[in-house]
N, C-alpha and C positions, 0 to 999 in steps of 0.2 A: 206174679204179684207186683213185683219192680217195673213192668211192662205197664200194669195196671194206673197206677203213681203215678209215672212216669206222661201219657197219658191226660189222666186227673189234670195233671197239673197245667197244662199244653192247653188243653180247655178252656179252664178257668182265665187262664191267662189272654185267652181269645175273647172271652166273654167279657174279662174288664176294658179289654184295648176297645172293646164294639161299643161298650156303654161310655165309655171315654168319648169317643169321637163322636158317637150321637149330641152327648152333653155339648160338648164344643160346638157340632153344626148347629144346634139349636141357639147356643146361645149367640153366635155370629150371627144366625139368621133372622133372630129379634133383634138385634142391634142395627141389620142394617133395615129389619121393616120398620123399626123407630125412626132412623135419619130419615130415610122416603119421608114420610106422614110429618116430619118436622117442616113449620113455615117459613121457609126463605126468609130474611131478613130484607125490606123493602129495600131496595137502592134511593139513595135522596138524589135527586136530579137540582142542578140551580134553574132557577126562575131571574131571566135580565127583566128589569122595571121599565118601564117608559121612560125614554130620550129625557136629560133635562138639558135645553135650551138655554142660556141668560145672553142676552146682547151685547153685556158688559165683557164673558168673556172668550178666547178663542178656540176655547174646549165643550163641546159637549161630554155628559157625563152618564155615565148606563148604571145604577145601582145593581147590586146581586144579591139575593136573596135564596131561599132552597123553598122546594115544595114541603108542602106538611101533610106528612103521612097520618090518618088517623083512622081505626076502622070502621066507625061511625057515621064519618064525615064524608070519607073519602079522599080525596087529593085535591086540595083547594088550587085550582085552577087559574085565577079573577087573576087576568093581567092587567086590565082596564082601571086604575089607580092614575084619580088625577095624582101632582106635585104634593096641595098641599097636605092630601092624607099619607104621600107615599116619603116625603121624609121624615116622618114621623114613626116611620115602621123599621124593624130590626134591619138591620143589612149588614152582610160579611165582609163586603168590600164594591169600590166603586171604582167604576174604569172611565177614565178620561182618555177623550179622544180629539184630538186636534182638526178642527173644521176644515182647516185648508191642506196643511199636509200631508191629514193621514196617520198620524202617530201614533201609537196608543197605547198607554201604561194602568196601573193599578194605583189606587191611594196608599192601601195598606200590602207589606210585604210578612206580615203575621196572623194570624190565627184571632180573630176579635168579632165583636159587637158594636155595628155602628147604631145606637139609637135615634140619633138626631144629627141632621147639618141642616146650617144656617148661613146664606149669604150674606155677611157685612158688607155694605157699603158706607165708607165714614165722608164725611163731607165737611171740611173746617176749611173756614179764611182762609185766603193766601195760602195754600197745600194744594196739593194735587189730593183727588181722589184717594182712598187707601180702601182696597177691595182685597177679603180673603174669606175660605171660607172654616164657620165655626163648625168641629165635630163634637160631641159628647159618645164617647169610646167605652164600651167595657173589655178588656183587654188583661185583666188580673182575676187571677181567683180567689178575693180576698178571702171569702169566707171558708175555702178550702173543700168545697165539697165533690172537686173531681171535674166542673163545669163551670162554662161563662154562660151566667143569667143574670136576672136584673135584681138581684139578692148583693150582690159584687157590687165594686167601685165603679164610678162613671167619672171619667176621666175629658178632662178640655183638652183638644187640639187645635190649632192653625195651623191650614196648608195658604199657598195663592191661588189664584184661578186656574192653575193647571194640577193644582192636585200633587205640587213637588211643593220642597222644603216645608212636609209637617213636623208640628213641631208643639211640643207638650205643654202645657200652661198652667195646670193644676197641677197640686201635690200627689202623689200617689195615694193609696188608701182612706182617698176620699169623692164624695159627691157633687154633682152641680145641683143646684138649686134653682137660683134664678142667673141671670146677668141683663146687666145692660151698658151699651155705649155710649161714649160723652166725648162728641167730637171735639168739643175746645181744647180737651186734651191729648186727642185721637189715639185714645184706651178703650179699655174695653172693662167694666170692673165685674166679678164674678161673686156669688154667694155661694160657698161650698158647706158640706155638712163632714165633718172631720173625725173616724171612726178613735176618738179621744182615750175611750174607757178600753182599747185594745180587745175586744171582745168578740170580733171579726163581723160583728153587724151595727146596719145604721138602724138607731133606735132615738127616740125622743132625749135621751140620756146625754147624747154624744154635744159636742161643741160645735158652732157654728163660726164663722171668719169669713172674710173680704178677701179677693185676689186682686190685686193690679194689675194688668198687661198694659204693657207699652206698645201699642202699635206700629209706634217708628223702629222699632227693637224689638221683633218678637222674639218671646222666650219664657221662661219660667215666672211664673207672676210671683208677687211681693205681695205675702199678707199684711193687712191693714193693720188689725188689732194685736198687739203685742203681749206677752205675759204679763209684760209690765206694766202695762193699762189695765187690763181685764184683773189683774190684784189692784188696783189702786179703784175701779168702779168697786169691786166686792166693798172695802173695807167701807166706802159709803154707803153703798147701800145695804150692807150686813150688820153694822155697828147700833 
């Protein structure tokens, strides 16, 4: 009888360790026929832009850009982008290359969104020429959501023709709008839209303001309108 138990038990004990390990291989086994059958995550590959050229100076410049995965689409390919649609498009960063020497560096040493660059050339009496060129950067994640898009701050830079000493000219947590230059003064003045009501978006709500850039001095512009203006317009025209 104790033989018989004895037994019993040794069985049983064979039969759960079998239904054990089946459970197990099965479920190892689904697990990895799921990864197989799971879609690779596309690799983004960058896309260099076409040469820009300027005579004025002694860098060419290769914008970079990434391909766009879409399944739909495809992989937009279209290298063939004159200038002036092509600075107008997103770019990560631009490489400046030296015509004669050979040299070749980056614009940016961070993680950003170039929207826009613009060749200034200012031209006033008695001065020498003043060439640099203008970027509109997004570079912050003001509205916090994990990404740089065009939801975020757009931020002004000035570099010189070779793409060294950039350097910041807006405020941060705000927008460019328009600008324009005025060689008599050889500035540069900007219209920004100023994320005011802290809300972390540009909305019709927010304030708008003047920047100054000194071109002989670049650096941080000088907003025009002061609080103490913009209270003294209210009381007129709210009274």
């Amino acid at each position: 009888m104790k033989n018989y138990r004895f037994l019993n038990k040794i069985t049983t004990a064979m039969i759960v360790a079998a239904l054990s390990f089946s459970c197990k291989s099965s479920v190892s086994k689904n697990a990895e026929q799921a990864k197989a059958t799971e879609k690779p995550k596309p690799q983004q590959n960058l896309i260099y832009g076409d040469l820009i050229i300027k005579e004025q100076s002694d860098y060419l410049m290769i914008p970079v850009s990434l391909v766009e995965h879409n399944e739909d689409k495809g992989i937009d390919l279209n290298l063939s982008r004159s200038y002036e649609k092509e600075r107008n498009n997103q770019f990560y960063n631009i490489i400046f290359y030296q015509k004669q020497g050979g040299e070749a560096h980056l614009l940016l040493n961070k993680k950003a969104i170039i929207a826009s660059f613009d060749l200034l050339e200012v031209k006033a009496a008695n001065k020498p020429n003043t060439r640099v060129w203008l970027y509109k950067i997004i570079d912050q994640d003001t509205n916090i959501d994990k990404k740089l898009n065009s939801e975020d701050a757009t931020i002004g830079y000035l570099s010189d023709l070779s793409g060294k000493n950039l350097q910041q000219i807006t405020p941060n947590n705000t927008r460019i709008i328009s600008w324009v230059v005025v060689p008599g003064q050889n500035a540069i003045f900007l219209k920004i839209l100023k994320d005011s009501d802290n809300d972390k978006k540009f909305t019709k709500e927010d304030k708008t303001n003047f920047v100054r850039v000194n071109l002989d001095k670049i650096g941080m512009g000088t907003e025009i309108i002061s609080d103490q203006i913009e209270q003294e317009i209210k009381s007129y025209v709210f009274k």
